[in-house]
Structure formats: C-alpha cells, structure tokens
N, C-alpha and C positions, 0 to 999 in steps of 0.2 A: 504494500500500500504506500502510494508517494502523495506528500503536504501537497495542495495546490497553491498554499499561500505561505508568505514566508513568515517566520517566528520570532522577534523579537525579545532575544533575550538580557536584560537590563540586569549588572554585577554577576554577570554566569559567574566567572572563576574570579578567583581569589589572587590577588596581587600583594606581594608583602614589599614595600618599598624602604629604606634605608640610605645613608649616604652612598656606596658601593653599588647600588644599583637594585634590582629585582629578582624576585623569587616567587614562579606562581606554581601551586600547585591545582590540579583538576579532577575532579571525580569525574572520570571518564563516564562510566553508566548515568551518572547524572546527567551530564551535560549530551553523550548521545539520543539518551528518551526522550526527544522532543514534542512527542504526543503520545499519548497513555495506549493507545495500540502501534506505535511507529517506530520501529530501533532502526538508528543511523548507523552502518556500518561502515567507516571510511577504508578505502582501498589506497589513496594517494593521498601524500599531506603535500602544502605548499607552504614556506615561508616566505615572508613579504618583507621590507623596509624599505618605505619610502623617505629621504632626506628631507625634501625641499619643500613650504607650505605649497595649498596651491598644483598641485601635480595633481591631473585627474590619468586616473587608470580605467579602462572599459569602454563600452560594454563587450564585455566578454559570457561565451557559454559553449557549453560542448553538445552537436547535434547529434541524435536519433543516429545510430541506433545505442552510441554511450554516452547518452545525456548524465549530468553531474549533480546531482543535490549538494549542496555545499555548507557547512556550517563553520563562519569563520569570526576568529577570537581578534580583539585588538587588546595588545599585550600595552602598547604605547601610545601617546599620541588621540588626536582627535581627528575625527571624518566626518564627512554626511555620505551614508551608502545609498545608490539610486538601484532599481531595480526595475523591468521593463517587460512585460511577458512576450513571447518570445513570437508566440500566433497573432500578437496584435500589439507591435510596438509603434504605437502613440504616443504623442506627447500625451495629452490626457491622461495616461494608464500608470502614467512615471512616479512611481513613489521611491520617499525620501527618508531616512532615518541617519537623526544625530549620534554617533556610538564614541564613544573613549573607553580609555582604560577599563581594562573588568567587562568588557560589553560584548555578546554574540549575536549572529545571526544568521538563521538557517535559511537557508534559499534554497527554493523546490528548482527540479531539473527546466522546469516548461519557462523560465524565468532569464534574462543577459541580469549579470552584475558589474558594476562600476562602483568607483568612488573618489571622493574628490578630498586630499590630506585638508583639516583646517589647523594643521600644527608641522614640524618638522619632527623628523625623525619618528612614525609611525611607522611601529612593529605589528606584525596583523602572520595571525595560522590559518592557513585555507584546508580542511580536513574534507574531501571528496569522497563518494560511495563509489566512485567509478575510476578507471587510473586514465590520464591525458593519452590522446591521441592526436598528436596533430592535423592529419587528415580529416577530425571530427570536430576541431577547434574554429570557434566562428565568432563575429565579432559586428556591432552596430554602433556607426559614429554617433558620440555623444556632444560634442562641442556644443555646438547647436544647442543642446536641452540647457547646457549650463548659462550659457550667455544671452538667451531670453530668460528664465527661471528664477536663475538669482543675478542675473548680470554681473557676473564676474569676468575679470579682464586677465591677463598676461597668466594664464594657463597652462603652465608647464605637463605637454601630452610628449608622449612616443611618435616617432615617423607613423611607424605600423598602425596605432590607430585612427592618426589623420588619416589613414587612406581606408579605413571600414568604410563597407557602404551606407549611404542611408537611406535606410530603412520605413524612416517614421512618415506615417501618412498623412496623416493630419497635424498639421502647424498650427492649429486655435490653441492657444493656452488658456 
C-alpha cells in the first residue's frame, strides 16, 4: 500500500547539539511507520549538503516502473520543501512546507521533490524504498514556481536542472 499524500513530520528525530557539533540519534521503526498500516522500507539512502543560502534543488522523481517514496531528514539548516504531483504538475497543485533541524518528510512515489536552502550549510538524508536508476531518473523545471510564488531572485540552481522541461500547465497562480 503507497501514501498518496505526503506526511509531514515536525521534530521526527532527535538532534543533540553542543559546541563540537551534533549527534542524532533515530528510532528507525518509529520514524519508518509513517501510517498505522504502511512500513517504509528504504533500499537506497542519499546524503545531501547544500552550502550556499538560496540554492534550489528539483524537481526531481524517479518514473514507473521504480518510482521512489522518499522520507527525508534535515539534520541542519532550514528549507521550504515544494512538492508537485507528478500526473498533474500545476502551479496550483505546488505545495510548500517550512522544515529545519529535527524535521521529516515522507513523499509518496506519484509526487517531483525540490527545495529551496533558507540557510547555508543544510544537511538533509534522503532514505528511498527503491534504489536510483538513472535511466528512471526524471526531473521538472522549477524556477519559474519560485520567482512568481515567493519572488525570489539570484537563485543559485544546477546547469542540469535549468535544462528540465517544463512541464507545468497552467501558469494562474
């Protein structure tokens, strides 16, 4: 059975901080059961650090037939994560969640993720049910969402995702 919506998990794990730095620890079975009939199995983990504030990452997802449910941790740092369903990406459909430190969030396979650092030096775990396959790897330009949305300017993105296609059908915000 796969979420069709994604889960918003506020202080998942536990971050112990000090002058030397951090230490989290995670109850795995906890933080897997994302719904009382649904265990997250992850096949592939990803670590992230983005430097720079300002750097948007996505939309990214992996197509049929190894689509990715994702459940990912921000160890550091703050974001706003954007999510976009994958059979009808609209502006209209684009939702947004503020995450920091201690914060999760489970994103179903039918779903592109992105997001946009509002801090430097964000640390973030991408824990997947599926393992990456390039050939299965697919992606929808976001720029656009951000610079009508929140009009943000000097947007630190990747070559490779200035060149996604886009996707999005309707432009009414």
């Amino acid at each position: 059975m796969k979420l069709q919506k994604p889960k918003l998990i506020k202080k998942a794990v536990k971050i112990i901080s000090d002058n030397r730095g951090y230490v989290s620890g995670n109850d795995l079975d906890k933080l897997f059961k994302v719904k009382k009939d649904f265990l997250f199995i992850p096949k592939y983990k990803l670590f992230s650090h983005t430097k720079k504030r300002n750097t948007f990452r996505g939309f990214h997802y992996q197509k049929k037939p190894k689509p990715q449910n994702k459940l990912i941790i921000i160890y550091s740092g703050k974001i706003i994560d954007f999510i976009i369903p994958i059979e009808n990406p609209e502006y209209k459909y684009v939702k947004s969640y503020e995450l920091s430190e201690g914060d999760a969030i489970f994103i179903p396979s039918n779903y592109a993720h992105a997001f946009l650092s509002l801090s430097k030096d964000v640390i973030m775990e991408y824990y997947m049910d599926e393992k990456f396959y390039p050939s299965m790897y697919k992606g929808i330009y976001g720029l656009d969402i951000l610079k009508a949305k929140l009009k943000y300017k000097n947007i630190i993105v990747s070559e490779k995702d200035r060149k996604l296609p886009k996707l999005i059908k309707n432009k009414n915000l």
